[in-house]
LUMDREN-23710 format. One line per 8 residues: number of its first residue (from 1); their letters; for each residue x negated, y, z negated of N, C-alpha, C. Coordinates in nm, 3 decimals, padded with zeros to 5 digits, always signed. Example, Ala and Ser with C-alpha at 12.3 -4.5 7.8 and 13.67 -1.06 7.14 Angstrom:
2
1 = as = -01.319/-00.569/-00.780/-01.230/-00.450/-00.780/-01.320/-00.330/-00.780 | -01.285/-00.225/-00.708/-01.367/-00.106/-00.714/-01.290/+00.003/-00.787
//
This chain:
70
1 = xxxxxxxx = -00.083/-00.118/+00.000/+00.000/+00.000/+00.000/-00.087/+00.124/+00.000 | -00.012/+00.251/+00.039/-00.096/+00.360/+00.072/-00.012/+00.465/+00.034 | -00.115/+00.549/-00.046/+00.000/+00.700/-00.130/+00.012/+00.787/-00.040 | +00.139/+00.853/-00.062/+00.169/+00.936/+00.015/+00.147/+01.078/-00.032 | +00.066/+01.103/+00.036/-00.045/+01.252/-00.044/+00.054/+01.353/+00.005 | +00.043/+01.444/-00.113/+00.193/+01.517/-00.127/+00.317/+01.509/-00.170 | +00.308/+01.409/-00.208/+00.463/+01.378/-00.249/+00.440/+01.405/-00.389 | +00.376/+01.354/-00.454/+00.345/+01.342/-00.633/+00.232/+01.444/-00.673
9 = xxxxxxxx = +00.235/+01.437/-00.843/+00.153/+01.535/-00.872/+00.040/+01.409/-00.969 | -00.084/+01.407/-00.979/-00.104/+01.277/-01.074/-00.094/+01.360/-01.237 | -00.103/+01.292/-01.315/-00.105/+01.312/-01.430/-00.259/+01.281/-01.513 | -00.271/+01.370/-01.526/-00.411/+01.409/-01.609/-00.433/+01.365/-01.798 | -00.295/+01.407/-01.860/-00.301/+01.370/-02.003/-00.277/+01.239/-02.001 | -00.342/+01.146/-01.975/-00.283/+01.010/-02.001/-00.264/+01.002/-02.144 | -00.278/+01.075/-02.257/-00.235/+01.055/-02.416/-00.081/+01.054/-02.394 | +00.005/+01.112/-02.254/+00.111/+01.095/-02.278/+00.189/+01.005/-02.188
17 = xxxxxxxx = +00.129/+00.875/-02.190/+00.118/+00.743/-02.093/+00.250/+00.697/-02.141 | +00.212/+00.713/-02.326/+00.255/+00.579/-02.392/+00.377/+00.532/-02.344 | +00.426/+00.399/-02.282/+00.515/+00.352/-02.273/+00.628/+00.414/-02.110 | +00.567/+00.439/-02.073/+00.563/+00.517/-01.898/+00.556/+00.409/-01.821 | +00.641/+00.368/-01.728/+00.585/+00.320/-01.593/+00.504/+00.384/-01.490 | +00.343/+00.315/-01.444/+00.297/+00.460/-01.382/+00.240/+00.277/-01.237 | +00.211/+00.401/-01.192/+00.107/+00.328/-01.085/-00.046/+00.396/-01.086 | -00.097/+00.285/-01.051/-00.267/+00.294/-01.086/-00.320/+00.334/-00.913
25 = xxxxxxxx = -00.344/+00.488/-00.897/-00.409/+00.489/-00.719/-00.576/+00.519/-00.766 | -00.631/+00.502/-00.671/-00.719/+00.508/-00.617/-00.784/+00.532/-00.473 | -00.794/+00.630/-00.444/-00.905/+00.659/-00.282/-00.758/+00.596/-00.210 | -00.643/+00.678/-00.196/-00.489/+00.669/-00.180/-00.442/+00.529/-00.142 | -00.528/+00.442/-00.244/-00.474/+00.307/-00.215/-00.384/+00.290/-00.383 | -00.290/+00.224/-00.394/-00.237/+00.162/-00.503/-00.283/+00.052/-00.580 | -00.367/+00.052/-00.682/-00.408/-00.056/-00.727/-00.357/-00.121/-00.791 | -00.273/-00.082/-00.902/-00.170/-00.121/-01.017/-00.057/-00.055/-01.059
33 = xxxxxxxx = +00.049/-00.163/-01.087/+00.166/-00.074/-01.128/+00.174/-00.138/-01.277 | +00.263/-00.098/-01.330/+00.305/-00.142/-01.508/+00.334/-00.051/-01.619 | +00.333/-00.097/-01.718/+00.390/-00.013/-01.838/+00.273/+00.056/-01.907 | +00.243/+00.128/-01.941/+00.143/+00.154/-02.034/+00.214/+00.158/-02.167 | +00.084/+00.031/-02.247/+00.120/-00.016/-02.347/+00.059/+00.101/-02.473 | -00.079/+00.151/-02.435/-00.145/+00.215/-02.600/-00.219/+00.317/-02.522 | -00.288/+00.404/-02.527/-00.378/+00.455/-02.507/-00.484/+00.529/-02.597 | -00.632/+00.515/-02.555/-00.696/+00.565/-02.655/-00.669/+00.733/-02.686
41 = xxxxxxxx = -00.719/+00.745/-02.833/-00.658/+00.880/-02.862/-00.773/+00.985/-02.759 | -00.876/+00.978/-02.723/-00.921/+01.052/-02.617/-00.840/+01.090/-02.506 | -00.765/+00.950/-02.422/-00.705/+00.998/-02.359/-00.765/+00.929/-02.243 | -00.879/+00.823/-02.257/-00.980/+00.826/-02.138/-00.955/+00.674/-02.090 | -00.889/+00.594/-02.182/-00.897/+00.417/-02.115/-00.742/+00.445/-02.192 | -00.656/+00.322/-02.055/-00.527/+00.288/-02.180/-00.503/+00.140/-02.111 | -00.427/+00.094/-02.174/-00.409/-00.098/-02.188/-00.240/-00.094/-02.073 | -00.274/-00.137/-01.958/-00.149/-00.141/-01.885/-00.097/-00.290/-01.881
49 = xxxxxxxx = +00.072/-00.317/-01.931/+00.134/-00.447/-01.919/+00.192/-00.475/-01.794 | +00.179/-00.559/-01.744/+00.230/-00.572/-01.583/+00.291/-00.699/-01.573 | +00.357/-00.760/-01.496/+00.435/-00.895/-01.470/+00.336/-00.977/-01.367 | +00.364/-01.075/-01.401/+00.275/-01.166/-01.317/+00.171/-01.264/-01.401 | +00.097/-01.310/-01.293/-00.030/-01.353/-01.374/-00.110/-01.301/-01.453 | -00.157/-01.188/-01.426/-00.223/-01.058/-01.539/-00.100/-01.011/-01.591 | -00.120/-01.044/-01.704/+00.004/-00.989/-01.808/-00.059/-00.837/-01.893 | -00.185/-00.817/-01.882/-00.267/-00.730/-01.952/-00.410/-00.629/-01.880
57 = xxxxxxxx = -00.441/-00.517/-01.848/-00.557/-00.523/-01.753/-00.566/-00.327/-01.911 | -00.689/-00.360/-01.870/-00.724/-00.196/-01.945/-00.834/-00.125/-01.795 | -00.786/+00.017/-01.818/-00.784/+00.108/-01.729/-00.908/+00.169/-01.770 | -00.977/+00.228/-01.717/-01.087/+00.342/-01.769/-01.033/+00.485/-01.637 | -01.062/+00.647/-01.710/-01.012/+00.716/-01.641/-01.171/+00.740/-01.501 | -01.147/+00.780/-01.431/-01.246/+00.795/-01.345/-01.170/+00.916/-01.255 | -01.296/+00.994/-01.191/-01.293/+01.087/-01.123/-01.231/+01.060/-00.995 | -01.211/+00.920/-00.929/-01.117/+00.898/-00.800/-01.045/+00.815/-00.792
65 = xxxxxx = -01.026/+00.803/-00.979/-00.899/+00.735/-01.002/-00.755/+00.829/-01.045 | -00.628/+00.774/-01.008/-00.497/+00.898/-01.061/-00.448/+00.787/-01.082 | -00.302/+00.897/-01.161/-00.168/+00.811/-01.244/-00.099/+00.877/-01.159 | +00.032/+00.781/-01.134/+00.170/+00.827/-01.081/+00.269/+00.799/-01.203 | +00.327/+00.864/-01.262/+00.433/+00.819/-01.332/+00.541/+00.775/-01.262 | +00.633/+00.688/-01.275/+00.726/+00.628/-01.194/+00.879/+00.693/-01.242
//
């Protein structure tokens, strides 16, 4: 899948993840979708729950990584 640049704004505070459906982009590809379960109080890694075989994956924030909230 491929983001559609322009449409969304990403979200920068991930402290206010908690419990959000977001999608995980990257370099306007979609890497992950799911719930965000915790995030660290920095703000900089958070623990996303997803369906499937990976029931669990943790995120680190990166410079050409974004959040979509859903």
């Amino acid at each position: 899948m491929t983001a559609e640049p322009g449409m969304w704004r990403p979200e920068d505070d991930w402290t206010l993840l908690i419990g959000q459906k977001i999608e995980i982009h990257e370099q306007g590809r979609i890497l992950d979708e799911g719930r965000v379960e915790d995030v660290t109080k920095d703000g900089y890694v958070l623990w996303l729950e997803m369906d499937g075989a990976t029931c669990r994956r943790i995120i680190e924030k990166s410079p050409v990584r974004q959040v979509k909230v859903l």
